[in-house]
C-alpha positions, 0 to 999 in steps of 0.5 A, a space after each residue: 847388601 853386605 859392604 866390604 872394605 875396598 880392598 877386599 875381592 870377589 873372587 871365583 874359582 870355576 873348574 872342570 869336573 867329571 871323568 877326565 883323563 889325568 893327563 887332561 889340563 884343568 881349566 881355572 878360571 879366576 875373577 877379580 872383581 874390586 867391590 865399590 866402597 861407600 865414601 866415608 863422607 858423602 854417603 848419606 843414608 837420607 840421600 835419594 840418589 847413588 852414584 858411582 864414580 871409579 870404584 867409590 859410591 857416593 849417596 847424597 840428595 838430587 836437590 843438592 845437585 840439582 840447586 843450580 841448574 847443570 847437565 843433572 837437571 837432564 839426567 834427573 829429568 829423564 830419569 823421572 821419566 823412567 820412573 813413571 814408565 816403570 811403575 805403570 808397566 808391572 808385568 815384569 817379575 823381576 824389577 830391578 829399579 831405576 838407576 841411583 835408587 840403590 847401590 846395586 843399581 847406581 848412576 855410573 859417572 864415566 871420566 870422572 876420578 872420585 877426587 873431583 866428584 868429592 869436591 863437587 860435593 864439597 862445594 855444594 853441601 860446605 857452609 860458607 864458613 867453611 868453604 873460606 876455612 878450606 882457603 887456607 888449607 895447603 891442598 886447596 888449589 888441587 881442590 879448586 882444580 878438580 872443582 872447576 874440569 867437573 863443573 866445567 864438565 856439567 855445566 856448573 857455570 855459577 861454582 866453576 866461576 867461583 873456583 877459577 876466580 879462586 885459583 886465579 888468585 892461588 896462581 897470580 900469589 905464586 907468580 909473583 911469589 916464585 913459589 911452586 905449589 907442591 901439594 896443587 895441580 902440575 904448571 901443564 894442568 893448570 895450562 890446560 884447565 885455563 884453555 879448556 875453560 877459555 880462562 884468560 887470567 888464569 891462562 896468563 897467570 900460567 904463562 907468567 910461570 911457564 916463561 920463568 922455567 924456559 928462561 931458566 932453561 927448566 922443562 923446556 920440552 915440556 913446555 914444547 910439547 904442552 904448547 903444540 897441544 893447545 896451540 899457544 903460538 906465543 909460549 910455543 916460540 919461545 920454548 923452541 928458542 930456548 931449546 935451540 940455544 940448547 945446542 942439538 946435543 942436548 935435543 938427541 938427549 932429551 926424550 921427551 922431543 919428538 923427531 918432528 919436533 927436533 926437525 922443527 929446531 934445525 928449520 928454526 935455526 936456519 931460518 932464524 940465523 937467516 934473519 939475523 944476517 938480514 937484520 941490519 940492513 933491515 931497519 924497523 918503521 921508524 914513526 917519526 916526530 911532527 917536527 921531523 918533516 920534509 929533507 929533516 926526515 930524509 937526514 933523519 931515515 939515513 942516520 937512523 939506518 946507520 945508528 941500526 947497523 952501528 947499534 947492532 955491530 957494537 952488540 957483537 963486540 959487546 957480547 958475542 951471541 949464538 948465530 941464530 939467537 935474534 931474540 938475545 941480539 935484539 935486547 942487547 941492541 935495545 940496551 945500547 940504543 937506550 944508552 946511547 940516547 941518555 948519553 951512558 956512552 959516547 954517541 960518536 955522532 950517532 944521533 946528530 941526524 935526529 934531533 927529534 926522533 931519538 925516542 921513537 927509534 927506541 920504540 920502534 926497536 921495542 916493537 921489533 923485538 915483540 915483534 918477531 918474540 910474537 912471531 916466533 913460532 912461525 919460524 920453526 916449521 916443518 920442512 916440505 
């Protein structure tokens, strides 16, 4: 079979011929169909196996795919099975062959890009040196990402540890950098990858990035709608808390909200500045010291309702927030109480119903802002 360059076409001209009317209209026909090139590095003439993946045709030996066991041990398994039912039946004329024996009959691989079977490749046939080689290379996180969906895929489990670990590393050195990989996966594929492979570091490492856009006001409906995908509650939260301090201005503006989804923002607005009228009157659990016991917990559970609401009063006058931002209030009441217990600024009293518990009252303002950042999500629902 002759070989073409990729970019060259068949094409087939069929027309009507005979005695027709002038007036006739011919009928044309025209296909084009793009010829399947060789890949010019793993085509290897003493391979025993073709396959095709989109529009390129790989030739390589099904001991290398097979060295670890994976969904080929199956495929190629059946296939030997054909084999030996097709040599023993010789009645027929015409034999093509078994599928991968030739490139005109090779093992067509549905859903995958060539890209990620050519890192599969990679990773099977590359000598350790240079697989530590291709570490430093500025594309290796795009092959490490097309490495870990295809062996995900057929159940490489060995070499899909290996390249998740590989760009868990990529992506902790990024997080703590604040440098964007140019050149390597999208922030939502590697989210993606992580869930799709139940990949927690990885998915935390992602999270880490994601958090940093939102507080920065970057792709947060990006971020909205990736999040509503997967399911991640926590993100979720805070990405639809980012947009609503937006204002509703800038949701009519974005595109890449949804109707429901801006739906969902005006519910979390309300719900959410409900919350924040509500929030001094609603002290958190406060956990007590041993010490503070008996009428001392009384005094102690009073004076700390009321270092609440004060803590909370002096955030307004402090800096003045957005109605329903409960999650920016939270901080700055955090921030005062911390300042109040180490003196900072004057306590007016404050604190003298807790002599023992100044600290806990800290934490449980902690907890209440993890708390309701956990639970974010739940507050921009749809509306029944």
């Amino acid at each position: 079979m002759a070989h073409l360059p990729a970019e060259v076409y068949l094409t087939s001209t069929f027309m009507h011929s005979g005695n027709v009317s002038p007036s006739t209209p011919k009928l044309q026909l025209q296909l084009s169909i793009p010829i399947p090139s060789r890949d010019p590095s793993y085509y290897y003439f003493d391979g025993n196996t073709v396959l095709l993946v989109e529009n390129t045709l790989f030739k390589v030996h099904r001991s290398a795919l097979t060295k670890e066991k994976s969904t080929f041990d199956g495929m190629f398994s059946l296939d030997s099975d054909l084999r030996s039912s097709s040599s023993s039946s010789s009645s027929s004329s015409v034999t093509i062959g078994p599928e991968g024996e030739s490139d005109d009959n090779p093992i067509r691989l549905q859903g995958d890009t060539a890209d990620e079977f050519r890192s599969l490749l990679w990773a099977l046939y590359a000598l350790p040196h240079e697989l530590e080689a291709a570490m430093t290379t500025k594309a290796i996180s795009l092959k490490l990402f097309n490495l870990a969906r295809i062996t995900h895929k057929y159940e490489f489990r060995a070499t899909e540890n290996w390249a998740l670990d590989k760009l868990k590393a990529i992506s902790t050195r990024l997080m703590h950098s604040h440098v964007d990989d140019a050149e390597g996966p999208s922030l939502v594929q590697l989210t993606e990858l992580a869930s799709l492979c139940e990949q927690r570091d990885l998915s935390e490492a992602a999270t880490v990035r994601w958090k940093r856009l939102i507080a920065s006001g970057k792709d947060v409906a990006l971020a909205i709608g990736m999040a509503e995908r997967l399911n991640l509650r926590a993100l979720l939260g805070l990405a639809y808390h980012a947009m609503l301090l937006q204002g509703q201005e800038i949701w009519d503006a974005d595109v890449l909200l949804t109707r429901p989804q801006r739906i969902r923002l005006l519910s979390g607005h309300y719900a959410l500045g409900r919350l924040c009228e509500r929030l001094p009157n609603e002290p958190p659990q406060l956990q007590h010291n041993t010490r503070c016991t008996g009428s001392a917990q009384v005094r102690c559970n009073q004076a700390w309702a009321g270092l609440w609401r004060s803590t909370l009063d002096m955030g307004k006058q402090v800096l003045p927030l957005q109605y329903a931002d409960v999650i920016g209030k939270l901080m700055l009441a955090e921030s005062i109480l911390k300042a109040l217990i180490e003196r900072e600024i004057p306590t007016q009293g404050l604190l003298d119903g807790m002599q023992w518990c100044k600290e806990n009252a800290l934490a449980a303002t902690a907890g209440k802002l993890k708390e309701i950042k956990e639970s974010l999500a739940d507050y921009f629902t749809d509306v029944v």
